[in-house]
C-alpha positions in Angstrom: 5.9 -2.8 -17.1 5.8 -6.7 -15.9 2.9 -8.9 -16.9 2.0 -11.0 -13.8 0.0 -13.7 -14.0 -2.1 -15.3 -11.1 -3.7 -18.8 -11.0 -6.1 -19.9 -8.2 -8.3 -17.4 -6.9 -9.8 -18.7 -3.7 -9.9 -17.5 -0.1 -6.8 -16.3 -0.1 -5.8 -16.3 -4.2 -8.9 -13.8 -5.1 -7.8 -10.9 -2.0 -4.0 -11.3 -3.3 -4.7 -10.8 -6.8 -7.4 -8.2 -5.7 -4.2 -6.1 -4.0 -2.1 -6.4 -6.9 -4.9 -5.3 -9.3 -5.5 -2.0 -6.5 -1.8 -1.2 -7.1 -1.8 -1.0 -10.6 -0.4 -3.7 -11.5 -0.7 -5.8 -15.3 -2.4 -8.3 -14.2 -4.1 -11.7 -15.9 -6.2 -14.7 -13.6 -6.9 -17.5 -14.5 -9.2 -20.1 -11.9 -11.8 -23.1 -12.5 -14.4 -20.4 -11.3 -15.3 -18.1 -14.0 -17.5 -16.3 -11.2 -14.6 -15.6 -9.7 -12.2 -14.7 -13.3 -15.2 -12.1 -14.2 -14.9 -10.3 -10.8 -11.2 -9.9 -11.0 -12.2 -8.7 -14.9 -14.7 -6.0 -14.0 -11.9 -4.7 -11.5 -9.4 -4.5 -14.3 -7.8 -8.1 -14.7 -6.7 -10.0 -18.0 -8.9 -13.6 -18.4 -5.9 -16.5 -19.6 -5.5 -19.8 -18.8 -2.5 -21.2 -17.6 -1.1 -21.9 -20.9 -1.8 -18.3 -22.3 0.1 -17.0 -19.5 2.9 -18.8 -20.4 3.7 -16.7 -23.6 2.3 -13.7 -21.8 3.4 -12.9 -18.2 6.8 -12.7 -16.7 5.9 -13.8 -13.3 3.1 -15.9 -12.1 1.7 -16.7 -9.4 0.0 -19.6 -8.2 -2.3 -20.2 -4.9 -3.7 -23.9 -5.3 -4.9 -26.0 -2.5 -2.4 -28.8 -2.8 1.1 -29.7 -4.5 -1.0 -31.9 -6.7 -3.0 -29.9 -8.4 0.3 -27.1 -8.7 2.1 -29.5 -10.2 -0.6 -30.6 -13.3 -1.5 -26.8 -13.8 2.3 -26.3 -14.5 3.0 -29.8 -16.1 0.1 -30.8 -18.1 0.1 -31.1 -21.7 -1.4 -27.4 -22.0 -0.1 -26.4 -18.4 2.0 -23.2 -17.4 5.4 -24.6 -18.3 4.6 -25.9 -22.2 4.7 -22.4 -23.7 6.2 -19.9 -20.4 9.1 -18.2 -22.1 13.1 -18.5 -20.5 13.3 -16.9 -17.6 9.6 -16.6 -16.5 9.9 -16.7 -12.8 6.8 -19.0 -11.1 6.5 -19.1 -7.6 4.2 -21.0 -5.5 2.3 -20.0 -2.7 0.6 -22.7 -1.9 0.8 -24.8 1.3 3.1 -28.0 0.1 5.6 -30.6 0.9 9.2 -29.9 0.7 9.7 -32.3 -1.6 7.2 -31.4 -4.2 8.6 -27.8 -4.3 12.1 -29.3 -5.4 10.3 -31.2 -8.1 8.7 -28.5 -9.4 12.0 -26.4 -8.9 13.8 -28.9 -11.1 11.4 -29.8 -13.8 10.8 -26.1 -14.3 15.0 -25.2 -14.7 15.0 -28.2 -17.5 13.0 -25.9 -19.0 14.7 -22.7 -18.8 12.1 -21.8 -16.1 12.6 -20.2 -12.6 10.5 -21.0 -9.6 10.4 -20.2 -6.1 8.3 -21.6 -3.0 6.6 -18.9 -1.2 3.7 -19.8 0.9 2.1 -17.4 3.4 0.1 -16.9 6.5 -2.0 -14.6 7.8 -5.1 -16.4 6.7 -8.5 -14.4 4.4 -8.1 -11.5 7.2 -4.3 -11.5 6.0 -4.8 -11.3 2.3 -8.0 -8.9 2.3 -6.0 -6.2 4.5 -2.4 -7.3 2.4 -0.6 -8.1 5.6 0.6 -11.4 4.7 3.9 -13.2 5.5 5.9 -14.7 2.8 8.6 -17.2 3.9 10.6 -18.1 0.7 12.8 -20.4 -0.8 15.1 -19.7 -3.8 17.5 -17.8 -4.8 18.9 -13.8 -3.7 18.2 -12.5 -7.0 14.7 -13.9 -7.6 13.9 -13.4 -4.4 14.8 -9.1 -4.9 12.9 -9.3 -8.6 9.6 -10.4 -6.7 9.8 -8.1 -3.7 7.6 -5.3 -4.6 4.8 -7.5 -5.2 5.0 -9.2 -1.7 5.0 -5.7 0.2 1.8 -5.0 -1.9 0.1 -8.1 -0.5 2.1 -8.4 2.5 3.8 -7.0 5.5 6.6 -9.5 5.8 8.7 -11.1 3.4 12.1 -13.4 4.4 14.2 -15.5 2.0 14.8 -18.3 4.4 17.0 -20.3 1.8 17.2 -22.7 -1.0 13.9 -24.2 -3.0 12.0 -26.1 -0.4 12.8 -23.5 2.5 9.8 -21.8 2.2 7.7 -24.7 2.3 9.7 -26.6 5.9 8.7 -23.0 7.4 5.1 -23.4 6.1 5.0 -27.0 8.1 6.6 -25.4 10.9 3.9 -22.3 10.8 1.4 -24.7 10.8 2.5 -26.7 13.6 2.4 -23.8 16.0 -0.9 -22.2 14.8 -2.9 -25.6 14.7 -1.8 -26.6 18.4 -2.2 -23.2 19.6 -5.5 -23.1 18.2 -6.0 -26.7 20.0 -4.8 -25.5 23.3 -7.0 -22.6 23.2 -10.1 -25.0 22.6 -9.2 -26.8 25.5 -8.6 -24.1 27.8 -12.0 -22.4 27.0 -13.8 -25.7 26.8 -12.3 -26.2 30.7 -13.7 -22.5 31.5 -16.9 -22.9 29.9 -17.3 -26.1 31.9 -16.4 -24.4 35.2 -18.9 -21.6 34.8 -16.7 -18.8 33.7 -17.8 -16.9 30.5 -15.3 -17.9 28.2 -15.1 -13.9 26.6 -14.2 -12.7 30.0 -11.3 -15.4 30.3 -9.8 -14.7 27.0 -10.0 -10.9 28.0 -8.3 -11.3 31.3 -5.3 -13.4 29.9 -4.7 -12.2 26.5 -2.2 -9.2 27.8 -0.2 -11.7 30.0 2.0 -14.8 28.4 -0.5 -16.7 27.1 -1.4 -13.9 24.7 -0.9 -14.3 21.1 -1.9 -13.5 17.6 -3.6 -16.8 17.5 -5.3 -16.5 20.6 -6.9 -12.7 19.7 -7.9 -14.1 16.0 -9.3 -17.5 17.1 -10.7 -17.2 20.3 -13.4 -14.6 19.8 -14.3 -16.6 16.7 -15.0 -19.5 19.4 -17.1 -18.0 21.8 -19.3 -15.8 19.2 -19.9 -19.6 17.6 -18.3 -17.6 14.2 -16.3 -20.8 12.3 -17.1 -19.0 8.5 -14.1 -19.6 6.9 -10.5 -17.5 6.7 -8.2 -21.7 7.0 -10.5 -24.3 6.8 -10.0 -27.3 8.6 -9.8 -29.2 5.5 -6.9 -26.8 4.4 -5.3 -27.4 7.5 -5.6 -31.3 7.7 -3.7 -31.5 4.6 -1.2 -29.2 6.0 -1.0 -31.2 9.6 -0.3 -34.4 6.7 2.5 -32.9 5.1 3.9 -32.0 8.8 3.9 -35.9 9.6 5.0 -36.9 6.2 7.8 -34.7 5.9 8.7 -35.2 9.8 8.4 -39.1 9.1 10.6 -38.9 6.2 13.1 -37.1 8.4 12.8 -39.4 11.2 11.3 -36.6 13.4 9.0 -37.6 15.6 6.1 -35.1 15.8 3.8 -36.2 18.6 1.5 -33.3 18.8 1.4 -32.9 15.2 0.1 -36.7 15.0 -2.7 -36.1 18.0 -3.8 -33.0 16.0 -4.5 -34.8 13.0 -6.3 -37.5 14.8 -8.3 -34.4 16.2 -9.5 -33.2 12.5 -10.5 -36.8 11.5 -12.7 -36.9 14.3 -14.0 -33.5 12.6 -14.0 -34.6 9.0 -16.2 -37.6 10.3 -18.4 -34.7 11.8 -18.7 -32.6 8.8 -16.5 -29.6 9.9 -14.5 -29.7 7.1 -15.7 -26.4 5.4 -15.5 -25.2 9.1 -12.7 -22.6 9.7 -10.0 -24.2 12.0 -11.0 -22.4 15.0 -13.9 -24.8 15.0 -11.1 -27.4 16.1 -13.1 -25.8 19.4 -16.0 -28.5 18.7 -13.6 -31.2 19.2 -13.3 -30.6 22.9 -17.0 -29.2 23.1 -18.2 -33.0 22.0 -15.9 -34.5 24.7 -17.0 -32.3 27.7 -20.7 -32.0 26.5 -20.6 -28.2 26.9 -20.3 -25.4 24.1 -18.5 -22.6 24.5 -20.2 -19.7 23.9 -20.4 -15.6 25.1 -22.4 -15.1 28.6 -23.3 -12.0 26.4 -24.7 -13.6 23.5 -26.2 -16.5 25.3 -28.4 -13.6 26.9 -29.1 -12.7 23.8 -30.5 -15.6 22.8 -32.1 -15.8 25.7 -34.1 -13.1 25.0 -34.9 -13.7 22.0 -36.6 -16.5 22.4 -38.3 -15.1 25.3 -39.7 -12.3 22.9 -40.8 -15.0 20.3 -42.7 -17.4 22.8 -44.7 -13.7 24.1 -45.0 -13.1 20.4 -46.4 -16.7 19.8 -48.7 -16.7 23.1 -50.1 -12.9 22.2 -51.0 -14.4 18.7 -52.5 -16.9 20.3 -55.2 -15.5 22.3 -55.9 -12.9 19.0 -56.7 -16.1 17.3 -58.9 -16.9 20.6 
């Protein structure tokens, strides 16, 4: 059996490794959180740090929040890649740039080391429920070694080509979802502000064209006033970044991608980081002076307040 190791357990790092662990897998974590470590322990995980994995696991795995950070777990002086054995395969899910997967990519094969850039989407939903797509970049073989972990914490894998593959159809993921997300703001911000209930809108076009994935997972998270967390905007801004940096680089121009990123430093300055991204919503809410919110569950609230102020009044007159 193959020793996998698995290095950031976050949002989505913690439901991944939690899949792999479920299908009996050999499994040793490793995160800054040793709230989170213990939990994966109790359920059957290994404790190691990065540089224990090394000499122990054949394949890790690493969900990180930025190519920074994956680059001094696997390069500093006790990271990943001072004692991983020849051969041990390393592959990335994290959201990065292009450029910093072929960095890593080469560093690592100076060393005898194999890697691969494999970052997903599907968001926490995703990874709890192990629906997630991988788009990767590497090589055929690697790519076939790693396969029956990805259909244990995902529905869709595709090789789309060399190191740095994966990571372009990241940016390219992230492009669509982020503007769709944008567009659907807008369009139940304009609703809202015409009267309509904004529920009843997204149920009457959600079967025709403008139906998508994005639509039925962010725009009930809109109008129920829901932004916990599955992408946070902060996430997401640093993902929009690499879009613009890479595209720049390129000599791409990405209009949208550049009004979209405008759009979450208005929200960074508002303190919707933590906010998942279909609070992008608030944006367009804070031009138009409206929220957007359920007729049903503003008459909820509307009653509930009604039954306080009779509670408060009733109380009063016992006092009396």
């Amino acid at each position: 059996m193959k020793h996998i190791g698995f290095i950031g357990l976050g949002i989505m790092g913690k439901p991944m490794a939690a899949n792999l662990l479920s299908a009996g897998v050999s499994l040793f974590v490793y995160d800054v959180n040793p709230q989170t470590v213990q939990t994966l322990v109790c359920g059957g995980a290994k404790p190691a740090s990065p540089q224990e994995m090394g000499s122990l696991c054949d394949i890790v795995f690493l969900s990180l929040p930025n190519g920074a950070i994956s680059q001094q777990v696997l390069f500093q002086e006790d990271g990943l890649a001072s004692s991983a054995k020849p051969g041990c395969l390393i592959i990335d899910t994290s959201s990065v740039t292009p450029v910093q997967s072929q960095e890593c990519a080469q560093r690592l094969k100076e060393k005898q080391l194999r890697f691969m850039d494999c970052p997903v989407s599907g968001g926490e939903p995703g990874a709890k429920a192990g629906t997630l797509a991988f788009m990767a970049g590497g090589c055929e073989e690697d790519f076939q070694e790693v396969m029956p972990y990805f259909d244990i914490m995902g529905s869709s894998a595709i090789l789309v080509g060399d190191t740095g593959s994966g990571s372009v159809t990241k940016l390219a993921n992230q492009i669509i979802v982020n503007t769709t997300i944008a567009a659907v703001s807008e369009a139940l911000v304009l609703a809202t502000k015409a009267g309509a209930d904004p529920e009843k809108v997204y149920q009457a076009i959600r079967s025709g064209l403008a139906g998508s994935a994005v639509l039925d997972a962010k725009a009930p998270m809109m109008y129920n006033r829901n932004f916990q967390p599955g992408g946070k905007i902060s996430i997401n801004r640093k993902d929009i970044r690499n879009v613009i940096d890479t595209a720049h680089e390129l000599n791409v121009p990405v209009p949208l991608s550049s009004q979209l990123f405008e759009i979450f430093q208005v929200l960074n300055v508002a303190g919707h980081m933590d906010d998942d991204h279909s609070g992008i919503v608030q944006y367009f809410e804070q031009l138009a002076k409206v929220t957007v919110r359920a007729r049903s569950l503003s008459e909820s609230d509307t009653a509930q307040k009604t039954a306080e102020s009779a509670t408060a009044k009733a109380g009063g007159k016992e006092a009396l």
